[in-house]
C-alpha positions as CSV (number, residue, x, y, z in Angstrom):
1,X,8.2,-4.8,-13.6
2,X,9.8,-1.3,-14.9
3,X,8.0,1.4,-15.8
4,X,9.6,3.7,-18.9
5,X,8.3,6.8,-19.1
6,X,5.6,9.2,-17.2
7,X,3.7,11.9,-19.3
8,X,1.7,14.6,-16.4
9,X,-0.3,16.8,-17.5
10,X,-1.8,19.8,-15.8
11,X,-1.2,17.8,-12.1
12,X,-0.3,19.4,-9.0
13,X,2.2,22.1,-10.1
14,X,3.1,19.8,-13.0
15,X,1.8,21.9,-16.1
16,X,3.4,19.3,-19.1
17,X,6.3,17.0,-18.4
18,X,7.7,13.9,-19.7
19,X,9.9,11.9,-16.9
20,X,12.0,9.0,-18.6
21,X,13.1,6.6,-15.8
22,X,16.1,4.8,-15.5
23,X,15.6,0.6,-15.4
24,X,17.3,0.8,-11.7
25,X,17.3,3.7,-9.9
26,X,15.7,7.6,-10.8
27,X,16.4,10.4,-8.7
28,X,14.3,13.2,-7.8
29,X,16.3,15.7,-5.8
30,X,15.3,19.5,-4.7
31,X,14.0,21.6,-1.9
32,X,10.8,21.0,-0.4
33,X,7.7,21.7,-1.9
34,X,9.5,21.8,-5.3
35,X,7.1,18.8,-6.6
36,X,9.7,15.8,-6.2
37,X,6.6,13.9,-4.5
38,X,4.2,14.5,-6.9
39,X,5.8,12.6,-9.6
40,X,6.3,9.6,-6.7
41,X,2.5,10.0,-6.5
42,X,1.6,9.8,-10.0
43,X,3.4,6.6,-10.6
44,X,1.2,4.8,-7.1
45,X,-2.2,6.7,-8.8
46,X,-1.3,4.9,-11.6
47,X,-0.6,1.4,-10.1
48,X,-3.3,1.6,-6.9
49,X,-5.9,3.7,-8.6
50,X,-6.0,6.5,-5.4
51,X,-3.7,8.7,-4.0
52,X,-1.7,8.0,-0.9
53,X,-1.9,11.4,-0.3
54,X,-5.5,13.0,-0.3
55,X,-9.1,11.3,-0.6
56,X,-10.2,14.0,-2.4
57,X,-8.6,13.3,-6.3
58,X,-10.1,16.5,-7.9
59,X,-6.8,18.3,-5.8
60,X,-4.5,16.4,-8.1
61,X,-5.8,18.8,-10.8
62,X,-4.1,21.6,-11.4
63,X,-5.4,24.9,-10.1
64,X,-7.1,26.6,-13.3
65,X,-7.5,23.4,-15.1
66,X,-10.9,21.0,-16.0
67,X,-8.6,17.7,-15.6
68,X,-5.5,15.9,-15.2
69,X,-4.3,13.1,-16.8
70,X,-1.3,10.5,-16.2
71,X,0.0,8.0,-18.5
72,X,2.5,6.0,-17.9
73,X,4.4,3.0,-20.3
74,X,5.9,0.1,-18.0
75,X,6.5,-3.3,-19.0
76,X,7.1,-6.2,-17.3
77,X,9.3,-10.0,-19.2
78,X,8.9,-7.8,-22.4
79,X,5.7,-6.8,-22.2
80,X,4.3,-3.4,-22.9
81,X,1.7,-1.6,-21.1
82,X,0.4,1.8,-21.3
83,X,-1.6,2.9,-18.0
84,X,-3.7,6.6,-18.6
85,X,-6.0,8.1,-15.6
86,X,-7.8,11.0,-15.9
87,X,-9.5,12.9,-12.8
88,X,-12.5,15.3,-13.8
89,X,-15.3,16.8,-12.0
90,X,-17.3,13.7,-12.6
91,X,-14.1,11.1,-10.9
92,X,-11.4,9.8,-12.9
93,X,-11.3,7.2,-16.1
94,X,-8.8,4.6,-16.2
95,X,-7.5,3.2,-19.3
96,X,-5.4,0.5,-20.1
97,X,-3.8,0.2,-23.4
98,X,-6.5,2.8,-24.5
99,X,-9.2,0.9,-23.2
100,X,-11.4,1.6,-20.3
101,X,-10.9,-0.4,-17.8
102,X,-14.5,-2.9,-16.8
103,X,-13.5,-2.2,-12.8
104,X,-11.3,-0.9,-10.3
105,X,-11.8,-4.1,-8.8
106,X,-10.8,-6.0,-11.7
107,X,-7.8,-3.4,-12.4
108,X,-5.5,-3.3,-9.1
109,X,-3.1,-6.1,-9.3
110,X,-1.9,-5.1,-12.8
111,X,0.6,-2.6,-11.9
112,X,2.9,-3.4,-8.6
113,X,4.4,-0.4,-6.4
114,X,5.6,-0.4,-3.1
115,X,5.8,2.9,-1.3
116,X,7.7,4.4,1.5
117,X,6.4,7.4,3.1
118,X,7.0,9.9,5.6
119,X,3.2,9.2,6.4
120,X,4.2,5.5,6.9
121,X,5.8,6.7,10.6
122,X,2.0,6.5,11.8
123,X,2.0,3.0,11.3
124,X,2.4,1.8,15.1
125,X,0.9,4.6,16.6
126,X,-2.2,4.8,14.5
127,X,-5.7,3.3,15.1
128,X,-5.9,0.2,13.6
129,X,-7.8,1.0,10.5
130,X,-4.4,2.2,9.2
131,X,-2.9,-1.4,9.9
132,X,-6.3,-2.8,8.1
133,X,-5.5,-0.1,4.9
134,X,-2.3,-1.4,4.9
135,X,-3.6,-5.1,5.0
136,X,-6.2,-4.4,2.2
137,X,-4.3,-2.5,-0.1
138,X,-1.8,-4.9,-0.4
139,X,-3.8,-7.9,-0.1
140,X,-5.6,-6.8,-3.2
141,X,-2.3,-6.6,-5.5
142,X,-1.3,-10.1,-4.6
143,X,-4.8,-12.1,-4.5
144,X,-7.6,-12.2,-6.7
145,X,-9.7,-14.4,-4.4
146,X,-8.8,-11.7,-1.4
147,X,-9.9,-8.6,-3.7
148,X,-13.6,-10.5,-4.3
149,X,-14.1,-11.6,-0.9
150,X,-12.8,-7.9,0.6
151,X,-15.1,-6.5,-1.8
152,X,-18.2,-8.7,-1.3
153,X,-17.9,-8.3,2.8
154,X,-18.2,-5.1,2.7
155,X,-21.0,-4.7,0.2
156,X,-22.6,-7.2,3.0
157,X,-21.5,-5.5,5.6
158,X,-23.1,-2.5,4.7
159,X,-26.6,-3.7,3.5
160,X,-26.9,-5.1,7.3
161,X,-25.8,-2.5,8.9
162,X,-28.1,-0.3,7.0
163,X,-31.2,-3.5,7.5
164,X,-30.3,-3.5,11.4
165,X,-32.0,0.2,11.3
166,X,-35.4,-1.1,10.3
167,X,-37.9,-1.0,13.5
168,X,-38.3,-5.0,13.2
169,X,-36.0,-6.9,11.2
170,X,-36.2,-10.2,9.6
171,X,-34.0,-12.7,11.4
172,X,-34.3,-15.5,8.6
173,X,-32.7,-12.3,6.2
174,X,-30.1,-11.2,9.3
175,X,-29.3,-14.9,8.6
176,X,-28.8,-15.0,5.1
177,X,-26.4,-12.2,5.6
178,X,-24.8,-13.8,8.2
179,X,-23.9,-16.7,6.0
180,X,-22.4,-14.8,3.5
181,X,-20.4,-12.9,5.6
182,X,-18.8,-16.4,7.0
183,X,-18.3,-17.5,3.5
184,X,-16.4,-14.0,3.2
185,X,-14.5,-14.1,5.6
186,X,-13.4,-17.2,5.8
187,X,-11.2,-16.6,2.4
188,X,-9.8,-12.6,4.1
189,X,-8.7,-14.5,7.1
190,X,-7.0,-17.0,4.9
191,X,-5.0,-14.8,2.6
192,X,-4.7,-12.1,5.9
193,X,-2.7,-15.3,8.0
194,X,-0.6,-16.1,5.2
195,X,0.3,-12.8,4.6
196,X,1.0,-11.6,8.4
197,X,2.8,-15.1,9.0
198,X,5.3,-14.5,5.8
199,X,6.0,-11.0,6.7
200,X,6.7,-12.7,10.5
201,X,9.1,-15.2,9.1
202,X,11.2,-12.6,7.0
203,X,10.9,-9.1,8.7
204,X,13.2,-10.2,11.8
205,X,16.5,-10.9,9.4
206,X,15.8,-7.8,7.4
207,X,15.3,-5.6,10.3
208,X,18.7,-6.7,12.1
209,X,20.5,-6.1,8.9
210,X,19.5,-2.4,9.0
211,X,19.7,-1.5,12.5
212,X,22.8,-3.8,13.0
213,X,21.6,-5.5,16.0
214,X,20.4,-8.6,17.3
215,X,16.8,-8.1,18.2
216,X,13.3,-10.4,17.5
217,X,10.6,-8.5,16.0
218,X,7.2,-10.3,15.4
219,X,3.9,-9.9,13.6
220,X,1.2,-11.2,15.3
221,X,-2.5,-11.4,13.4
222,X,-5.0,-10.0,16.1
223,X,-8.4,-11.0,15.2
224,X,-11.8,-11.6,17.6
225,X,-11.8,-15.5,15.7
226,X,-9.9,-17.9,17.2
227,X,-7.7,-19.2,14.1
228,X,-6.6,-22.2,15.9
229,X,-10.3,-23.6,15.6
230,X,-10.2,-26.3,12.6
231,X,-14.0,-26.0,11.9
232,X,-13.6,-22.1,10.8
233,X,-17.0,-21.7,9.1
234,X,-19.0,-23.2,12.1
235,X,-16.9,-20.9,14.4
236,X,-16.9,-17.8,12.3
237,X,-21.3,-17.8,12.3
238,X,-21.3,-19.1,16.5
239,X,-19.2,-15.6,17.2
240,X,-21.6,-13.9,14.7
241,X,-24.6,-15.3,16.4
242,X,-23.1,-14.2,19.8
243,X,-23.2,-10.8,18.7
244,X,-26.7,-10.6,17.1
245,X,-28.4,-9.0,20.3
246,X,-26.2,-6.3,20.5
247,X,-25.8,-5.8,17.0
248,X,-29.9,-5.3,17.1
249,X,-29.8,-3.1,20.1
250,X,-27.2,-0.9,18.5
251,X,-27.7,-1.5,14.8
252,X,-24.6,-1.7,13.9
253,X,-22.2,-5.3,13.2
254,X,-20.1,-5.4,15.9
255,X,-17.5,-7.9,15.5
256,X,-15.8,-9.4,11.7
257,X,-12.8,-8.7,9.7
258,X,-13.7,-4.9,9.6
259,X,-12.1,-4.6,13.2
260,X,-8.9,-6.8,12.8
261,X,-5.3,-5.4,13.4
262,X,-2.0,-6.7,13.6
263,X,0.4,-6.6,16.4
264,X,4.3,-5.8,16.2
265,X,6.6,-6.3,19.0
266,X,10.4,-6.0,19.2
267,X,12.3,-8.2,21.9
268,X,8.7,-8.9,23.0
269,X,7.3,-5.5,23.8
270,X,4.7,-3.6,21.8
271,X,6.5,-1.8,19.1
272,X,4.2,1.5,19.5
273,X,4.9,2.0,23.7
274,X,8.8,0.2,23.7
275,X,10.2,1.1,20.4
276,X,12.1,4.7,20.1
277,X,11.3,6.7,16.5
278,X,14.0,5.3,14.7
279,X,13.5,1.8,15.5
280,X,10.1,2.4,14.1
281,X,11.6,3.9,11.3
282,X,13.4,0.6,10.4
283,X,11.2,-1.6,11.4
284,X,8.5,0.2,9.2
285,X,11.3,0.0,6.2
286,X,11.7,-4.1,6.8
287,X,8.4,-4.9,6.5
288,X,8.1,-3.7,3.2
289,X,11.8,-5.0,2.2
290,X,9.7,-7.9,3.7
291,X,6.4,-7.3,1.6
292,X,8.9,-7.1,-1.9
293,X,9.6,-10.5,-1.4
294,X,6.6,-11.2,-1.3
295,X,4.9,-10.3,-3.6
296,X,8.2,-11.6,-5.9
297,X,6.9,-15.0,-4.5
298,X,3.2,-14.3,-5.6
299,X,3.1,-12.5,-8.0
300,X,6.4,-14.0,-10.1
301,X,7.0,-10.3,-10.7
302,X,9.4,-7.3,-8.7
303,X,7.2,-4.0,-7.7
304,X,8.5,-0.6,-8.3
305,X,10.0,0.5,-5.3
306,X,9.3,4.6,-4.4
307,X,11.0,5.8,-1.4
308,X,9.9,9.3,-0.3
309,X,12.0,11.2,2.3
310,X,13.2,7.6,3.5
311,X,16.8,8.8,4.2
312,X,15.6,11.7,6.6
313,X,16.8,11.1,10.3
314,X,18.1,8.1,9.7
315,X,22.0,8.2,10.5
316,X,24.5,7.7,8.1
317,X,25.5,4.3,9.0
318,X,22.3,2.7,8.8
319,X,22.2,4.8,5.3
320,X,24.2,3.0,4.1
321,X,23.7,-0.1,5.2
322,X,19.6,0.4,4.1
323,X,20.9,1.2,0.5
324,X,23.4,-2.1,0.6
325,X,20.5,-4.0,1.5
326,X,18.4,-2.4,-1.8
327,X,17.3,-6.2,-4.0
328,X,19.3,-5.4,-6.8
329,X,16.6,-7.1,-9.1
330,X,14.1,-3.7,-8.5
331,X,13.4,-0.8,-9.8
332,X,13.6,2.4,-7.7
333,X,12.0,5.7,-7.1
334,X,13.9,8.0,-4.7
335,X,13.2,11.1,-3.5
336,X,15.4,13.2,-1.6
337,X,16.9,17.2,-0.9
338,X,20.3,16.0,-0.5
339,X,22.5,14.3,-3.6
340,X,24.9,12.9,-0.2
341,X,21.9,10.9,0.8
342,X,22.9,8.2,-1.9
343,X,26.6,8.8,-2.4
344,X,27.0,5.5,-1.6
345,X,24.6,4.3,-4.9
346,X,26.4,3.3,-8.0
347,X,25.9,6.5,-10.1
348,X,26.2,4.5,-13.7
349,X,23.1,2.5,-12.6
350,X,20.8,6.5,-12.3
351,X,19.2,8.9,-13.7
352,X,18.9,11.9,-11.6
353,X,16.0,14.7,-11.9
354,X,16.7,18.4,-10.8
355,X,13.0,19.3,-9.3
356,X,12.2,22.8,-9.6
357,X,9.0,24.2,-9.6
358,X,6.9,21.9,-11.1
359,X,9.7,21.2,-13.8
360,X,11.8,17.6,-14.0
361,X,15.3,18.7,-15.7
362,X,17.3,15.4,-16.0
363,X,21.0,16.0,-14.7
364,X,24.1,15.6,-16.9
365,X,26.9,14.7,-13.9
């Protein structure tokens, strides 16, 4: 998967401008704050439906303007596809090939990123919803069957949290919602264990070929449900039922896939307390070297890869050996304030954008 061309229009500080992209590598080089970002944003928007940057979408417009809008032509084994958002005051409207899409649901999985960012360094450190985010978001590009399920746990989730407020509730209903919730989860866990355990079998390999060392990282799944349990479904509800007293006294579900996480540790010890920042930095960059094959295997397709700020503070050794280890099958994204970043990259195989206040000029070198 490639994608051609980017039109923006009126977003961020992006008044009209047309980005052509090479088939292997663009770059986006300037100073800071110049906009180089923005465009690496556009192209997730486009693929993810959200930003990775704000909650908020109606920031993406441009300061003075109604909406924004963001179209994009990428095709993948020959075929053409033209993705357009545009964020107003009422949300955004996704259209692909001109047509508005039935779903967001139904729309994530058709265009593949992956994404590097300087916000990726909170990955250890942070709670453990960022490791779930991280989880969901990619589950939902790779797996149909994960997407429904996520989607349909936590509509269920929410309608009995929200029936756990009544004074009495029904327990033949809390029951019904139970059951569904198994049935629900069963199918996350599924997709969540095969996910964790391929990125486990892969990351250790990629992660010595950076750092040039000879370490063991794993990935452990850290869920309340015992996964080694054959009879999941009949497990799944006894845990549930466990939990229905307190869940009464404090109206609220208590335990499910909303509260899983997953564990990293390097040369057994917990990545976030033993691991220094630029071990995290490399180990954060192997898993998703890790998740491109991946999805690869999935999804019989390569993602766009968009690296923002991913040479900063790392040393030039491991530079170099990080661009070396680049699949050569991908497109990429780069972002960076310093053309020697990549003087190691094959400069026939780039395009390279001069970022200057909200303008793209491609460079003639």
């Amino acid at each position: 998967m490639k994608i051609e061309s980017i039109n923006l229009s009126n977003f961020r500080n992006f008044n009209k401008e047309t980005i052509v992209f090479h088939p292997k590598t663009t770059v986006l080089v300037g100073n800071n704050g110049q906009g180089k970002t923005n465009i690496l944003e556009s192209v997730y928007l486009l693929s993810m439906a959200r930003s990775f940057r704000v909650k908020d979408e109606k920031e993406l417009i441009q300061h003075g303007s109604y909406l924004s809008k963001i179209a994009g032509l990428f095709s993948d084994k020959g075929v053409k596809k033209q993705i357009t958002t545009i964020i107003h005051d009422q949300g955004k409207t996704i259209l692909v090939n001109k047509q508005a899409i039935a779903s967001i649901k139904s729309f994530i999985g058709e265009i593949h990123t992956v994404l590097f960012s300087p916000s990726d360094m909170t990955f250890f450190d942070g709670s453990p919803g960022n490791r779930r985010k991280f989880l969901d978001s990619e589950g939902s590009k790779c797996s149909k069957l994960f997407v429904d399920a996520l989607y349909q746990y936590t509509k269920t989730q929410k309608e009995r949290n929200l029936y756990l407020k009544n004074e009495n509730p029904d327990s033949t209903y809390l029951d019904v919602l139970d059951q569904q919730m198994v049935t629900q989860q069963i199918e996350i866990i599924r997709f969540r264990e095969e996910f964790i355990q391929f990125l486990d079998d892969h990351v250790t390999d990629i992660y010595n070929s950076l750092s040039l060392e000879n370490d063991k990282v794993n990935i452990v799944y850290k869920t309340i449900f015992d996964l080694k349990i054959n009879d999941r479904e009949k497990h799944i509800m006894s845990v549930i039922s466990e939990s229905r007293s307190r869940d009464l006294m404090y109206r609220n579900t208590h335990v499910g896939i909303h509260r899983d996480d997953l564990d990293v540790y390097l040369n057994d010890h917990a990545v976030d307390s033993y691991a220094s920042q630029g071990q995290k930095r490399l180990l954060i960059i192997a898993i998703k070297l890790a998740l491109i094959e991946y999805i690869k295997k999935v999804k019989m397709t390569t993602p766009i890869l968009l690296l923002d700020d991913v040479f900063s503070e790392i040393d030039i050794d491991k530079r170099k050996q990080f661009i070396s280890l680049l699949p050569t099958d991908i497109q990429t994204l780069i972002t960076t304030t310093d053309l020697d970043d990549i003087s190691t990259m094959k400069t026939i195989d780039m395009f390279v954008y001069d970022v200057v206040n909200g303008r793209a000029q491609r460079s003639i070198k």
